[in-house]
Backbone as CSV, one residue per row, in Angstrom:
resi,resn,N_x,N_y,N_z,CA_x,CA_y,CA_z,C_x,C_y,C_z
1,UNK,29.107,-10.908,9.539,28.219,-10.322,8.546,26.971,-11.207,8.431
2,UNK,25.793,-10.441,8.425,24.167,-11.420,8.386,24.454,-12.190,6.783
3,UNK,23.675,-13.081,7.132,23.238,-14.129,5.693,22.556,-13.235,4.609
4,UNK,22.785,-13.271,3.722,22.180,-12.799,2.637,20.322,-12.930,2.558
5,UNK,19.564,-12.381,2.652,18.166,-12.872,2.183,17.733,-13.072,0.468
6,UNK,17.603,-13.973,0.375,17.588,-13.962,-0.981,15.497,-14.017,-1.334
7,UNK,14.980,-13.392,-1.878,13.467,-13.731,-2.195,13.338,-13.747,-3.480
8,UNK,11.925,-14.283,-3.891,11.649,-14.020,-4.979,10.655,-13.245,-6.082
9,UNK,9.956,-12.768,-4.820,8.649,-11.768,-5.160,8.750,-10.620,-4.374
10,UNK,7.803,-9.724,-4.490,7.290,-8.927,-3.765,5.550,-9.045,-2.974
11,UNK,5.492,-9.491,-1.711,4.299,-9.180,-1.371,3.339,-8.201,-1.296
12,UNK,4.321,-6.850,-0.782,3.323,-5.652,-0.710,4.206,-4.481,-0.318
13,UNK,3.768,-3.053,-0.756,4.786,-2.193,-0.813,4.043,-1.212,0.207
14,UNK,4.125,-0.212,1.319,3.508,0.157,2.198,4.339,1.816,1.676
15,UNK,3.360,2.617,1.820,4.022,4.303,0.833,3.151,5.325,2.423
16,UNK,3.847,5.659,3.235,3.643,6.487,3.901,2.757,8.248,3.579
17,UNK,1.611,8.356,3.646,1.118,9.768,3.681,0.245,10.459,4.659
18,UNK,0.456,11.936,4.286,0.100,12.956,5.647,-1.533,12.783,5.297
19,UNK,-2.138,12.040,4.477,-3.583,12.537,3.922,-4.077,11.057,2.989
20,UNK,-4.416,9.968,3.697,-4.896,9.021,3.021,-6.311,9.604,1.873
21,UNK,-7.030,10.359,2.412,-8.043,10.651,1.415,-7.429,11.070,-0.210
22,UNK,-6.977,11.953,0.429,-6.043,12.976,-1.157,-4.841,11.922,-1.754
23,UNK,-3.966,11.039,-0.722,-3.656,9.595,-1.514,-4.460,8.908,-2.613
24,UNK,-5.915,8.289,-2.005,-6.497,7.866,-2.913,-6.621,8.321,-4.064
25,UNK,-7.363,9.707,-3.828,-7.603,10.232,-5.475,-6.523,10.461,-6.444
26,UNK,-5.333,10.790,-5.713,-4.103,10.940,-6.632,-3.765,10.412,-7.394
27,UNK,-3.763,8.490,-6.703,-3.155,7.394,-7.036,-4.191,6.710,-8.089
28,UNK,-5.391,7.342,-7.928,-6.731,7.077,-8.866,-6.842,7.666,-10.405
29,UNK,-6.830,8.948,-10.140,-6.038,9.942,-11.595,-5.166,9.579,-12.029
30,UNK,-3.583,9.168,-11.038,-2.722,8.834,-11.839,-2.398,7.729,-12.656
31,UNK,-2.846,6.508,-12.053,-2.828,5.298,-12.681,-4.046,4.590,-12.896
32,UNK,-5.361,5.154,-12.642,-6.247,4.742,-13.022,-6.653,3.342,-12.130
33,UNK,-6.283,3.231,-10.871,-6.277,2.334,-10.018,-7.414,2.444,-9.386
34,UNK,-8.213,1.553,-8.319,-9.350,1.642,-7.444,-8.995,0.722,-6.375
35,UNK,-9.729,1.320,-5.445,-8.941,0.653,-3.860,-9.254,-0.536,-4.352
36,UNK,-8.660,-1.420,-3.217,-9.125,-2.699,-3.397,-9.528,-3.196,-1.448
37,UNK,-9.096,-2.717,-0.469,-9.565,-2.769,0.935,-9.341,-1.416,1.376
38,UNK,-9.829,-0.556,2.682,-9.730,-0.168,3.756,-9.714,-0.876,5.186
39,UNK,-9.007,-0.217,5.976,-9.063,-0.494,7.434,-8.444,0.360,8.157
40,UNK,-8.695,0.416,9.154,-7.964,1.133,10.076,-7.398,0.432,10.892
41,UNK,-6.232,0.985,11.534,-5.522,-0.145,12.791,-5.328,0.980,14.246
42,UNK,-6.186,0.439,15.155,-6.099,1.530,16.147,-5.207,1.536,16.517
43,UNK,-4.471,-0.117,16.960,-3.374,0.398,17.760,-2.085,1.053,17.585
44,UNK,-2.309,1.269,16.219,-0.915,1.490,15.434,-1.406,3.021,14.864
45,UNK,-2.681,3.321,15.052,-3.262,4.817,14.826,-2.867,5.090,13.104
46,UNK,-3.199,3.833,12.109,-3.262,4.521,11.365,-4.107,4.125,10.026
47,UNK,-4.707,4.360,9.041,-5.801,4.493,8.136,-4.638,4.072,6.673
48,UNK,-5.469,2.672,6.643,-5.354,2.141,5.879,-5.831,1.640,4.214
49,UNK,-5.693,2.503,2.783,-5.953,1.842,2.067,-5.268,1.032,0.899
50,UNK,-6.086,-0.230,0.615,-4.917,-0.662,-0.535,-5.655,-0.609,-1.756
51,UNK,-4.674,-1.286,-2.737,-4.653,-1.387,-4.585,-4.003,-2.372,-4.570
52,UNK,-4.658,-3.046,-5.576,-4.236,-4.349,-6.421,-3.375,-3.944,-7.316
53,UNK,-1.902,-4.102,-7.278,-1.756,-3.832,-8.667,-0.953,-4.735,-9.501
54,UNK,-1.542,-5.216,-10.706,-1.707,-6.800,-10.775,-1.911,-7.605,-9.688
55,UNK,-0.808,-8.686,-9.395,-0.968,-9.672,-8.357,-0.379,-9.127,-6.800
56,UNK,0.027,-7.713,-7.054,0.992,-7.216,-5.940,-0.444,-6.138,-5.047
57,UNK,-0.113,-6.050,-3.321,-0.668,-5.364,-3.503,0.234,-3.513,-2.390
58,UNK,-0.706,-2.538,-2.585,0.722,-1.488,-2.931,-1.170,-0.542,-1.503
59,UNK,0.085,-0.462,-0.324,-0.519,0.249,0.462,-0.449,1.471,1.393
């Protein structure tokens, strides 16, 4: 049986969608959030934005 991982935070939470644009605004209305980066990653083909939320960040 593997070792237990034990941590103590969370670095960053990654939320899969068919429509990063319509993500944003959702997540904007709903919690009143504002990006905090974009990027894109070619090789991985996919469009990236994040939010700060507090010290965490949620992408």
């Amino acid at each position: 049986m593997p070792e237990k991982l034990n941590t103590n935070f969370v670095d960053h939470i990654c939320i899969a969608v068919k429509d990063v644009k319509q993500a944003e605004k959702d997540y904007i209305k709903a919690f009143g959030w504002e990006e905090a980066y974009r990027y894109v990653d070619e090789p991985k083909k996919i469009r990236v934005t994040g939010f700060m939320v507090g010290p965490r960040r949620l992408k």
